[in-house]
C-alpha positions as CSV (number, residue, x, y, z in Angstrom):
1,X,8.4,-17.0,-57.0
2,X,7.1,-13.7,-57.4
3,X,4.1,-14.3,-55.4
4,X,6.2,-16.2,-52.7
5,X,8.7,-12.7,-52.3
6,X,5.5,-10.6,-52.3
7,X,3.9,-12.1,-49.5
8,X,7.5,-12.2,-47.8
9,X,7.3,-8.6,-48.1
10,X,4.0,-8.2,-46.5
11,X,4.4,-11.0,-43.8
12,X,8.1,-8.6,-43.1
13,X,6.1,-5.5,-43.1
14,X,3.3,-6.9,-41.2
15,X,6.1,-7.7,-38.5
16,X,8.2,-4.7,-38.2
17,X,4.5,-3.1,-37.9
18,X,3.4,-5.4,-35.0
19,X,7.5,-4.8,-33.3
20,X,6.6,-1.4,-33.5
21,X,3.2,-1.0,-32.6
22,X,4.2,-3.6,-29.1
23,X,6.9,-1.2,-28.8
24,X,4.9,2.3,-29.3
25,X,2.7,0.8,-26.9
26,X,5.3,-0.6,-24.2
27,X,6.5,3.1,-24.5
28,X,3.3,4.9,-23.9
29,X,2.9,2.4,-21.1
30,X,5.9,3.1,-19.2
31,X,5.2,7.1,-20.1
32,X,1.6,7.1,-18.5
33,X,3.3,4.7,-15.0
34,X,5.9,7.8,-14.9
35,X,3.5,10.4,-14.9
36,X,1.5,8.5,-12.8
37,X,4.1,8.2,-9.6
38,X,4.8,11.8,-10.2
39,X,1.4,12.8,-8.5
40,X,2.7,11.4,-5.6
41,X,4.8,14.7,-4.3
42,X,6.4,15.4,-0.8
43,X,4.1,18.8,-0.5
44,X,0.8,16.9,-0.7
45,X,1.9,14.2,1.6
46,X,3.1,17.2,4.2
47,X,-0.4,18.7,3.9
48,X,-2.3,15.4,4.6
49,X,0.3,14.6,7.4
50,X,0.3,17.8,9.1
51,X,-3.2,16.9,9.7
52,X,-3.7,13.1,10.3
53,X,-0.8,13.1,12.4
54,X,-2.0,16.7,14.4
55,X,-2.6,17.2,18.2
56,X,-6.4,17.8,16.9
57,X,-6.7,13.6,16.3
58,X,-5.3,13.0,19.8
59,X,-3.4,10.6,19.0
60,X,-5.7,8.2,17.3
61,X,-6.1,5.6,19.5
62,X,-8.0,2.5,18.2
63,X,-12.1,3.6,18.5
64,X,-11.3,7.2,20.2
65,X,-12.9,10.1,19.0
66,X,-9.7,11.0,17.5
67,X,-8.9,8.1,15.4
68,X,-12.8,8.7,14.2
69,X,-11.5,12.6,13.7
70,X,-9.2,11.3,11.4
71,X,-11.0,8.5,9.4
72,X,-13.9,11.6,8.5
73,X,-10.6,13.6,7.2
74,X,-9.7,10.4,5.1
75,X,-13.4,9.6,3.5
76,X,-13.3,13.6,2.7
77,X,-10.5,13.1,0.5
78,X,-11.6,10.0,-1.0
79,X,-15.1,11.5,-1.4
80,X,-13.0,14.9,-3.3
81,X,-10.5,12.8,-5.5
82,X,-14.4,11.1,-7.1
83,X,-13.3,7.5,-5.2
84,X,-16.2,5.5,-3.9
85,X,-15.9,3.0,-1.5
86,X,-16.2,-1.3,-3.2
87,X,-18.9,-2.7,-4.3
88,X,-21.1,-4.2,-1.9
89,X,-20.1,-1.9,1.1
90,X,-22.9,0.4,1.8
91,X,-20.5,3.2,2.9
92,X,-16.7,4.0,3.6
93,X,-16.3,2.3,7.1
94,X,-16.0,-1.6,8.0
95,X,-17.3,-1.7,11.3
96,X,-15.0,-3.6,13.8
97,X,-17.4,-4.9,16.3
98,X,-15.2,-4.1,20.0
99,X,-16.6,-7.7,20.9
100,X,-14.1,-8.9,18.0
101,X,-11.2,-7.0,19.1
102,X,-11.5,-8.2,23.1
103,X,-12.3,-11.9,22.1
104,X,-9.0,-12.7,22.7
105,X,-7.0,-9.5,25.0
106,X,-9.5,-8.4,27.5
107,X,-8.3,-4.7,27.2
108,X,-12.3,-3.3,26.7
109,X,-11.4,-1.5,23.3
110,X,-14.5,-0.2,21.4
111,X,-16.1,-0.7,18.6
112,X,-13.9,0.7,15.4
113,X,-13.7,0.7,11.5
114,X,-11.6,-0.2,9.0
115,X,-11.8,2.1,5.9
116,X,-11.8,1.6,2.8
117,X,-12.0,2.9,-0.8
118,X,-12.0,1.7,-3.9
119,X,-10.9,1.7,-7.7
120,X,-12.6,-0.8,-10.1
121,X,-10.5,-2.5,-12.7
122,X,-11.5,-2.0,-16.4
123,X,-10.7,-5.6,-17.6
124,X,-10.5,-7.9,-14.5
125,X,-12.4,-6.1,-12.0
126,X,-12.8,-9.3,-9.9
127,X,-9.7,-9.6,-8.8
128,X,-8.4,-7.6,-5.9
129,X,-4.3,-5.7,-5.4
130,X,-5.2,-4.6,-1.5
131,X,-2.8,-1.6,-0.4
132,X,-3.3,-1.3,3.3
133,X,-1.9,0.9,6.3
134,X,-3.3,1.7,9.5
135,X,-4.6,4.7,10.7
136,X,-4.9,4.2,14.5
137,X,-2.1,5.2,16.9
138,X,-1.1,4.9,20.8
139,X,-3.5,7.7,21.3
140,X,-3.0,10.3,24.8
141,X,-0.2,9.0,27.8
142,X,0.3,11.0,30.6
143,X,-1.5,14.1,28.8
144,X,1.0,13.9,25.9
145,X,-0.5,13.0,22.3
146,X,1.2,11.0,20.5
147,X,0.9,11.5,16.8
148,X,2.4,8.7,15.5
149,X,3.9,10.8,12.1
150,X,6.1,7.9,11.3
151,X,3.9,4.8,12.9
152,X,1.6,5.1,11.1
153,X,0.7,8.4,10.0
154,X,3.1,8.1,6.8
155,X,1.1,5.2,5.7
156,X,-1.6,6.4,6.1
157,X,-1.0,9.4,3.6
158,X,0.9,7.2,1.2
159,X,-2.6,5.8,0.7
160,X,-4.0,8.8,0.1
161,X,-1.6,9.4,-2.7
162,X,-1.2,6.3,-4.0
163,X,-5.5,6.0,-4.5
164,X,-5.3,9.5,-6.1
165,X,-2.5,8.4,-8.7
166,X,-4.7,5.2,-9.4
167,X,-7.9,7.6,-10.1
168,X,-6.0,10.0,-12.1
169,X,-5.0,7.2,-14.6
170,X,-8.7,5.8,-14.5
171,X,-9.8,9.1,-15.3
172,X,-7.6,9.1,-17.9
173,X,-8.4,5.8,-19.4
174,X,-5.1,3.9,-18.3
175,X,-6.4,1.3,-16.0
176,X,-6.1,-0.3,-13.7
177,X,-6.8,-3.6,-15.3
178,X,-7.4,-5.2,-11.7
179,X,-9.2,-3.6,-8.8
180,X,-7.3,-1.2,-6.4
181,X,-8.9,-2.3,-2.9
182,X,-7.4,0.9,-0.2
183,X,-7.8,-0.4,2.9
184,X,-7.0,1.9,6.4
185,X,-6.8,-0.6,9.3
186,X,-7.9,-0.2,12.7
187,X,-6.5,-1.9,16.1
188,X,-3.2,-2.6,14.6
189,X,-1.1,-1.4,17.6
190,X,-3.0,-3.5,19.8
191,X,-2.9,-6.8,18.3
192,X,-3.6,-6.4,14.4
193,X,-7.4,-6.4,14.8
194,X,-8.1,-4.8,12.1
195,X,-6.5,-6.4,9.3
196,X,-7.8,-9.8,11.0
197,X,-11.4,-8.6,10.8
198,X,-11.0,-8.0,7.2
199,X,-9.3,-11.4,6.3
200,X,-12.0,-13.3,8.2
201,X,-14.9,-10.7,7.0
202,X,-13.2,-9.8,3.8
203,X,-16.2,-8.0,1.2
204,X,-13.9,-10.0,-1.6
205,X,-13.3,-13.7,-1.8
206,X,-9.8,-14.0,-0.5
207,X,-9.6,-16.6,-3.5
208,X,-9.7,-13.3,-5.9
209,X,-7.0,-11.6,-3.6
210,X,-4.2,-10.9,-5.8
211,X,-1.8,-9.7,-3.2
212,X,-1.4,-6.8,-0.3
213,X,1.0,-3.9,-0.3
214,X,1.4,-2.9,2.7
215,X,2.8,0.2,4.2
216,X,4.4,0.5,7.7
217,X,6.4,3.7,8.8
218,X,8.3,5.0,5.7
219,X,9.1,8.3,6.7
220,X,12.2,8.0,8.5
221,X,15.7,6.5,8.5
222,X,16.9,3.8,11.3
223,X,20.2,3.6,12.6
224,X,21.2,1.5,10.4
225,X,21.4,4.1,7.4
226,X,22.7,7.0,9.5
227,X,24.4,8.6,5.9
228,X,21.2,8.2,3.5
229,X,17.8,7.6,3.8
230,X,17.7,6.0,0.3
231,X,16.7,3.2,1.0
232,X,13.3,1.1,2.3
233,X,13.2,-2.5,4.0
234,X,11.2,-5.0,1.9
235,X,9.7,-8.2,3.8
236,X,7.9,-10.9,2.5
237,X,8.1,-10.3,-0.8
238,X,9.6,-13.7,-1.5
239,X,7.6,-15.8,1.0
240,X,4.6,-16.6,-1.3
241,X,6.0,-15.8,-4.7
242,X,9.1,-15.5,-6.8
243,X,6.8,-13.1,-8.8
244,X,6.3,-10.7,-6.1
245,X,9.7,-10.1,-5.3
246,X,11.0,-9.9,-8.8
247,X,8.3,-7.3,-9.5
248,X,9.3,-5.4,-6.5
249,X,12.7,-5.8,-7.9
250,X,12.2,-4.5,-11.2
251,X,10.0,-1.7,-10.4
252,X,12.2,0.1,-8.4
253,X,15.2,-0.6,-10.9
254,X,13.4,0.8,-13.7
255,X,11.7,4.0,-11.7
256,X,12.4,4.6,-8.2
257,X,15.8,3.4,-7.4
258,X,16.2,3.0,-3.9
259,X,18.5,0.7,-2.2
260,X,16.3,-2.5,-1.2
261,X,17.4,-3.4,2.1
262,X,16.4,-7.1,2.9
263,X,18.2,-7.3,6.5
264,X,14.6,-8.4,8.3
265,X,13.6,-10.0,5.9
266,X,15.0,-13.0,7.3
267,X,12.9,-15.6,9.2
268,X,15.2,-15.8,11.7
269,X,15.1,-12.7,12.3
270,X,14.5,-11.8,16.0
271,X,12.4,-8.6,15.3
272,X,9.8,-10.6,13.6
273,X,8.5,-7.5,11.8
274,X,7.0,-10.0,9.2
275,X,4.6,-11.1,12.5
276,X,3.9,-7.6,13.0
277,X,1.6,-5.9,10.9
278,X,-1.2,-5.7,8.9
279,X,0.3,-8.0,5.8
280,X,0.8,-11.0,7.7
281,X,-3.5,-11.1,8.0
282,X,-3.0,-12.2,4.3
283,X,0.0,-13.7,4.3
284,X,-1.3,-16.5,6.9
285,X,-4.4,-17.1,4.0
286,X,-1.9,-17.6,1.7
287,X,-1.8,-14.4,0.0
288,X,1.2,-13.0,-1.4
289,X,2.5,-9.6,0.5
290,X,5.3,-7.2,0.6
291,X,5.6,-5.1,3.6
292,X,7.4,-1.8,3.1
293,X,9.4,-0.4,6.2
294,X,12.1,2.2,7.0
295,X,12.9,0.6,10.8
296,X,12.3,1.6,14.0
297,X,14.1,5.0,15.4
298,X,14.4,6.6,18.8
299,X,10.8,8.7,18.6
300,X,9.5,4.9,17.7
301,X,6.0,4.7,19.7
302,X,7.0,8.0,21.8
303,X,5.3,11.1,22.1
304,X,8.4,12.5,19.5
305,X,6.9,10.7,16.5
306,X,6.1,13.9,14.9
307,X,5.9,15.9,11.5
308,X,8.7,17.9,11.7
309,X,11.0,14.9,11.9
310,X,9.1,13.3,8.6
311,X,11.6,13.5,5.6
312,X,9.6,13.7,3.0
313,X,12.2,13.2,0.4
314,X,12.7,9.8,1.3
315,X,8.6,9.1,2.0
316,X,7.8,10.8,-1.1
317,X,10.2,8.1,-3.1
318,X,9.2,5.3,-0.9
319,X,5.4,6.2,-1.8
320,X,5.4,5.7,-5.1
321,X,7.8,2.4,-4.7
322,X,4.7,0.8,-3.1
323,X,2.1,2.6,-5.8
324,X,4.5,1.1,-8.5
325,X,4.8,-2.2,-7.2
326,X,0.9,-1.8,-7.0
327,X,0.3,-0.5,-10.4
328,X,2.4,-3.9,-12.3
329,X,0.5,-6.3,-9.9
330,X,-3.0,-5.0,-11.3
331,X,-1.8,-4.0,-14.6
332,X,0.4,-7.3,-15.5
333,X,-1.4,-9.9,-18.2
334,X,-1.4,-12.7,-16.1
335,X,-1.7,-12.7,-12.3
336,X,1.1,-13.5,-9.9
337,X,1.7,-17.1,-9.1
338,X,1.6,-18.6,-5.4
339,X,4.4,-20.7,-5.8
340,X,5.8,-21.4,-2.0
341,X,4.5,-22.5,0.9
342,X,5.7,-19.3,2.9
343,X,7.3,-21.7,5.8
């Protein structure tokens, strides 16, 4: 009997130590996310917008010198934060061969690039969480620029932000436990040329593609939320996988609270914003994706899309939505499941 209650004791001990420990360690988890989406701050996304989206880049148009201007301001950054581009790639830049992007429109675009950077994952480095945006614009109409600050110059600097969080908390010894693929598209406001380069040239298996983030104008408010811009659209989340969406769900609960606005998400919907960006290149390989939008406004693809109508509040919060959403799809135990047929 007495041997029977001692071993209770240490079998009850043993317990509340393991409760404990799973809890110190849940804690320290959550701390490190916390501190992690609080390196993503309006200031440094003004400073990398009030470049990328400048007169300087012309606009960006898909393989002008511009959009060029502003990929070498990108791979500085990446090259400053310590972030190499993957494994395999022999240098920052996918090259978009112009022959791929006129197979099918005629319009005599050049050659481009897709860039990309890249943070390995310390346990499952093999599999891939893709964060995407594109950096190309409308480029110079009429001897106006247009700088695209909304469309897509806020994604574009999310990305920025979102790799540095990512490389801080390598740095630091906090994962990720998957690899963090950043990927700036080209040719996505002519006909999404980028993103389908990638998914038919990707440098990863698609197979070890655990799902894209992507990252469409989030710097502004639509009509539609004329009293706060607390909020951000979220499409596709729930095409692929119940996962997905309930880890976009819970992230933003738990850290960014913003009002998830599922209005176009609807497959019905006439907008067909799911059809409309870089995400649905993965989505139609059967990859899981979340597309993060505020909604189109009156500067929408006009020469008006510019800095000084950015708030940044709003970007700053819906920045570190998408870098959370992100961080539990690489740092979860078990990968998300593919459990719909998307139709």
């Amino acid at each position: 009997m007495k041997k029977i209650k001692s071993f209770g004791l240490i079998s009850l001990l043993f317990t509340s130590f393991l409760v404990a420990q799973t809890k110190t360690e849940t804690q320290i988890s959550s701390n490190n996310e916390v501190s992690y989406i609080n390196t993503i701050t309006a200031s440094e996304l003004k400073a990398h917008l009030s470049i990328v989206a400048s007169d300087s880049m012309e606009g960006r148009d898909t393989g002008s010198e511009g959009q060029k201007k502003a990929g070498r301001y990108l791979v500085e950054q990446y090259k400053k934060e310590g972030i190499p581009f993957p494994k395999g790639a022999d240098s920052y830049y996918q090259k978009v061969p112009a022959a791929f992007m006129n197979r099918d429109s005629g319009e005599n675009l050049p050659d481009s690039a897709n860039i990309w950077a890249f943070i390995e994952g310390s346990e499952k480095p093999n599999e891939i969480v893709v964060v995407s945006a594109h950096y190309d614009h409308v480029g110079i109409k009429n001897g106006e620029v247009y700088n695209g600050a909304d469309d897509d110059g806020s994604g574009t600097v999310s990305l920025l932000e979102i790799a540095q969080a990512f490389q801080k908390a390598k740095k630091e010894g906090h994962g990720p436990k998957r690899s963090i693929l950043i990927l700036h598209m080209t040719g996505e406001e002519h006909g999404l040329y980028g993103s389908s380069y990638y998914s038919e040239n990707p440098l990863f298996p698609i197979a070890n593609t655990v799902a894209d983030v992507n990252i469409d104008m989030i710097g502004r408010r639509d009509d539609f939320h004329k009293k706060s811009n607390n909020y951000v659209y979220l499409i596709g989340s729930d095409y692929l996988s119940t996962d997905l969406y309930k880890i976009c769900e819970s992230v933003n609960s738990k850290y960014i609270h913003l009002n998830l606005d599922y209005k176009f998400n609807d497959r019905k919907d006439p907008n067909r914003f799911y059809y409309r960006s870089d995400h649905y290149n993965f989505a139609k390989h059967g990859i899981p994706v979340v597309f993060l939008f505020n909604g189109v406004h009156d500067d929408y693809h006009q020469a008006s899309d510019e800095v000084d109508k950015i708030e940044f509040d709003a970007l700053t919060k819906r920045a570190q939505l998408g870098f959370s959403i992100a961080w539990e799809l690489a740092n979860r135990d078990a990968r998300i499941v593919v459990d719909k047929d998307g139709n």
